[in-house]
C-alpha positions as CSV (number, residue, x, y, z in Angstrom):
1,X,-20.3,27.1,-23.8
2,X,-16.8,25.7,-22.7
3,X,-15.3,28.9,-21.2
4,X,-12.1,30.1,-22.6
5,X,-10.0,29.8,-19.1
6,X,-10.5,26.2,-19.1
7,X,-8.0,23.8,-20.2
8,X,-8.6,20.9,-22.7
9,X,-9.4,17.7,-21.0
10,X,-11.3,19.9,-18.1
11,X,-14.8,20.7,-17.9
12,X,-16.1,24.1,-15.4
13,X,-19.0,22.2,-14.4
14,X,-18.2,20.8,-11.0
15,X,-22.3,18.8,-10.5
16,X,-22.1,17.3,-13.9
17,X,-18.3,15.6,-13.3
18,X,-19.7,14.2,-9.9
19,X,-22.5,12.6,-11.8
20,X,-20.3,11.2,-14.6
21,X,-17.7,9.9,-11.6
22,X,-20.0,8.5,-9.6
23,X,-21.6,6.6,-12.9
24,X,-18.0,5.7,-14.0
25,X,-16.9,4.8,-10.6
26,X,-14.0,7.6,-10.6
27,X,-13.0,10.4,-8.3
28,X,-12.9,13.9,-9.2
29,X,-9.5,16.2,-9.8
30,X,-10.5,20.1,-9.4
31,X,-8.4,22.8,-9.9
32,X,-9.3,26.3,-7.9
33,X,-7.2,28.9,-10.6
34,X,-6.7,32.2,-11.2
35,X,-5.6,31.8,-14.7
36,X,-5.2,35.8,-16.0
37,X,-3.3,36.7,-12.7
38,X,-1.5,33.8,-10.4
39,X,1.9,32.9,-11.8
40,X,1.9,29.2,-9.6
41,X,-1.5,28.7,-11.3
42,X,-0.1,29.5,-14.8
43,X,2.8,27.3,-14.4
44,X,0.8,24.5,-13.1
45,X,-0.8,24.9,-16.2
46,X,1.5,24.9,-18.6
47,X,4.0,22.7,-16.5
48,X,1.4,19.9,-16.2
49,X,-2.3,20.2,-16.7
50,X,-2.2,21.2,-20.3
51,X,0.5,18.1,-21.0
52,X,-0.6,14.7,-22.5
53,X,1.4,12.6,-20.0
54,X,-0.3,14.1,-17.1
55,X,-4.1,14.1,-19.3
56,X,-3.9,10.6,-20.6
57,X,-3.2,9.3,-16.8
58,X,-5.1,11.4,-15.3
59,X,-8.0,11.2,-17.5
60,X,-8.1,7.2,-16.4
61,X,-8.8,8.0,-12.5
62,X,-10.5,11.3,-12.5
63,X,-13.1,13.4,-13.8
64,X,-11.0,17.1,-14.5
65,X,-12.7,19.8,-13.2
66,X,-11.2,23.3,-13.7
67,X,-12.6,26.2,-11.5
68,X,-11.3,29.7,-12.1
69,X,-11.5,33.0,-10.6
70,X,-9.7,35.3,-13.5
71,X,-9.9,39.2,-13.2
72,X,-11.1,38.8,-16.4
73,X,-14.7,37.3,-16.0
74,X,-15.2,37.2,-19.6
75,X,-13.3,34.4,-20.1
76,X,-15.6,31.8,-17.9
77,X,-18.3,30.1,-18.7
78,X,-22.1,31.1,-18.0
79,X,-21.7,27.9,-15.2
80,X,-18.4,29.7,-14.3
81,X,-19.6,32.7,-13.7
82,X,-22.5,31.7,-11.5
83,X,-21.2,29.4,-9.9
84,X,-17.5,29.7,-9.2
85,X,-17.1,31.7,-6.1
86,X,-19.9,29.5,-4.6
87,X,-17.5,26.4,-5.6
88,X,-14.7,28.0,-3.6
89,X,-16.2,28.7,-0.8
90,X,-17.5,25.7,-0.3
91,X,-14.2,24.1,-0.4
92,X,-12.3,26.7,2.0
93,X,-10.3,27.8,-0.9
94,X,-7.6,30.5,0.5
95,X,-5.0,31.0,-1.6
96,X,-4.1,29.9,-5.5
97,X,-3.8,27.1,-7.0
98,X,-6.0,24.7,-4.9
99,X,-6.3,21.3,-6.2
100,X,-8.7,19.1,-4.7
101,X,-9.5,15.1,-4.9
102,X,-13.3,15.3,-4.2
103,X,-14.6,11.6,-3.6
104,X,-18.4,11.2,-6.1
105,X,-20.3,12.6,-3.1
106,X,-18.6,15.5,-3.4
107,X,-16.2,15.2,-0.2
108,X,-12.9,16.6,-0.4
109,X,-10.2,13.9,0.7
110,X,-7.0,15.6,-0.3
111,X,-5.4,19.0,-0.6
112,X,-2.3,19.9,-3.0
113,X,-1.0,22.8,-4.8
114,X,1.4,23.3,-7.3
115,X,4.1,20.7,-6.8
116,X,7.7,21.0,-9.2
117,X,8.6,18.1,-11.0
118,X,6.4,17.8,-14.0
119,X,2.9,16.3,-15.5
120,X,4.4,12.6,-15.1
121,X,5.3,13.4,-11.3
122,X,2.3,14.9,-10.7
123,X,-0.2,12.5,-12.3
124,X,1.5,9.7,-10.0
125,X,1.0,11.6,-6.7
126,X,-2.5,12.0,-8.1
127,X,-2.6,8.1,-8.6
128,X,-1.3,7.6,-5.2
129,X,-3.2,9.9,-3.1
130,X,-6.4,8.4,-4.8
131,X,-5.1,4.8,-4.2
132,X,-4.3,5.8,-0.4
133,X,-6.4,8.3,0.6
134,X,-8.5,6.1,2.7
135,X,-5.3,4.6,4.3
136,X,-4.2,8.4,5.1
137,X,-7.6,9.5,6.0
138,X,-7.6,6.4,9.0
139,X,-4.0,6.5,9.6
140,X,-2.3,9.7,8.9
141,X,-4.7,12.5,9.0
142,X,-5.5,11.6,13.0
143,X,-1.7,11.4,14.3
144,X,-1.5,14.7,12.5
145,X,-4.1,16.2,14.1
146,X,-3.1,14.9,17.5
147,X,0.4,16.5,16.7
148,X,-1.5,19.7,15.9
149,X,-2.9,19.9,19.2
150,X,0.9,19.4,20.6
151,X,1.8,22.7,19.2
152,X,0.5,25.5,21.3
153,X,1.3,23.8,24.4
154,X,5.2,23.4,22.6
155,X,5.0,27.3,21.9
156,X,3.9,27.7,25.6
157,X,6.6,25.5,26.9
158,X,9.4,27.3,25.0
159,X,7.7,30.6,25.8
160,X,7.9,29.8,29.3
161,X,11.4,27.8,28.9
162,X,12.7,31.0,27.4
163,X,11.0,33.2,30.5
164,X,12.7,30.5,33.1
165,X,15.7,31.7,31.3
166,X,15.5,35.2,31.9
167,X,14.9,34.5,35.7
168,X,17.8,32.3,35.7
169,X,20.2,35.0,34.7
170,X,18.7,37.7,36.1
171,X,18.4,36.0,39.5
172,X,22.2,34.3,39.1
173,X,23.0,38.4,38.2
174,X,21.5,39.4,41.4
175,X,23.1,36.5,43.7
176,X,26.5,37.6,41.9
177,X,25.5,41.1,43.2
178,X,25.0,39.8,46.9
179,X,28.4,37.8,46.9
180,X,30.2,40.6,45.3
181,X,29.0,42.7,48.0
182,X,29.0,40.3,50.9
183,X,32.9,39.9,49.5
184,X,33.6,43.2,49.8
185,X,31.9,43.8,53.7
């Protein structure tokens, strides 16, 4: 049974569209909803998964894979419901929507959410990321991590920027203090 919460085009069984990417040679497009309760999961819906110029490009490159975490459990699948939570967990999902390209063994290359600008838009930074993720992976993904590491010692030098500060004026006050007084001796 195809649960109710999933949109046409997308199937809730995550195993079973790994299989039939890696057979077809494809990657994988999952969705991590909440479909009865997340606005920015409702307009990605409506805004671009459940539109035929995002489906019939999309549908070319990926296998669509819609995993949902409603309030309402009734509307998922028996897969769904067994299954579901595992699925995000597994994938680090923290917040809603989370939309993952999974490579056919399963391994998440890129992250998105929703993004304005519409099913076309969309489909083509699908298209792209899958055309360049291996390029970002080598590339990108390792100066931004270096950069990462840049950032607490950035916070600690403007912490400590901002404390030399405060000494500054406090000991420029106190030398104002001594010639004030050495003025007035």
């Amino acid at each position: 049974m195809l649960a109710v919460s999933t949109p046409a085009g997308f199937t809730d069984n995550l195993p079973q569209a790994l299989d039939k990417a890696k057979a077809e040679g494809k990657m994988v497009f999952m969705v991590c909803s909440g479909s009865d309760w997340c606005m920015w999961c409702q307009r990605l819906e409506q805004e671009v998964l459940s539109k035929p110029a995002f489906l019939d490009t999309a549908t070319n490159f990926f296998e669509l894979v819609y995993i949902d975490m409603p309030q309402d459990k009734s509307r998922l699948s028996e897969w769904g419901l067994a299954h579901n939570e595992e699925v995000c967990v597994k994938y680090g999902v923290r917040g809603f929507p989370s939309c993952y390209l999974i490579d056919a063994d399963g391994k998440a290359v890129q992250q998105l959410g929703y993004e304005q600008g519409g099913a076309e838009r969309y489909a083509e930074r699908l298209k792209f990321l899958k055309d360049n993720y291996q390029d970002i992976e080598k590339y990108i993904l390792p100066l931004a991590n270096k950069l990462d590491q840049f950032i607490p010692k950035m916070n600690e030098m403007a912490k400590q920027k901002n404390g030399l500060r405060k000494v500054a004026v406090v000991y420029r006050s106190r030398s104002e203090e001594r010639v004030s007084r050495n003025a007035e001796t």
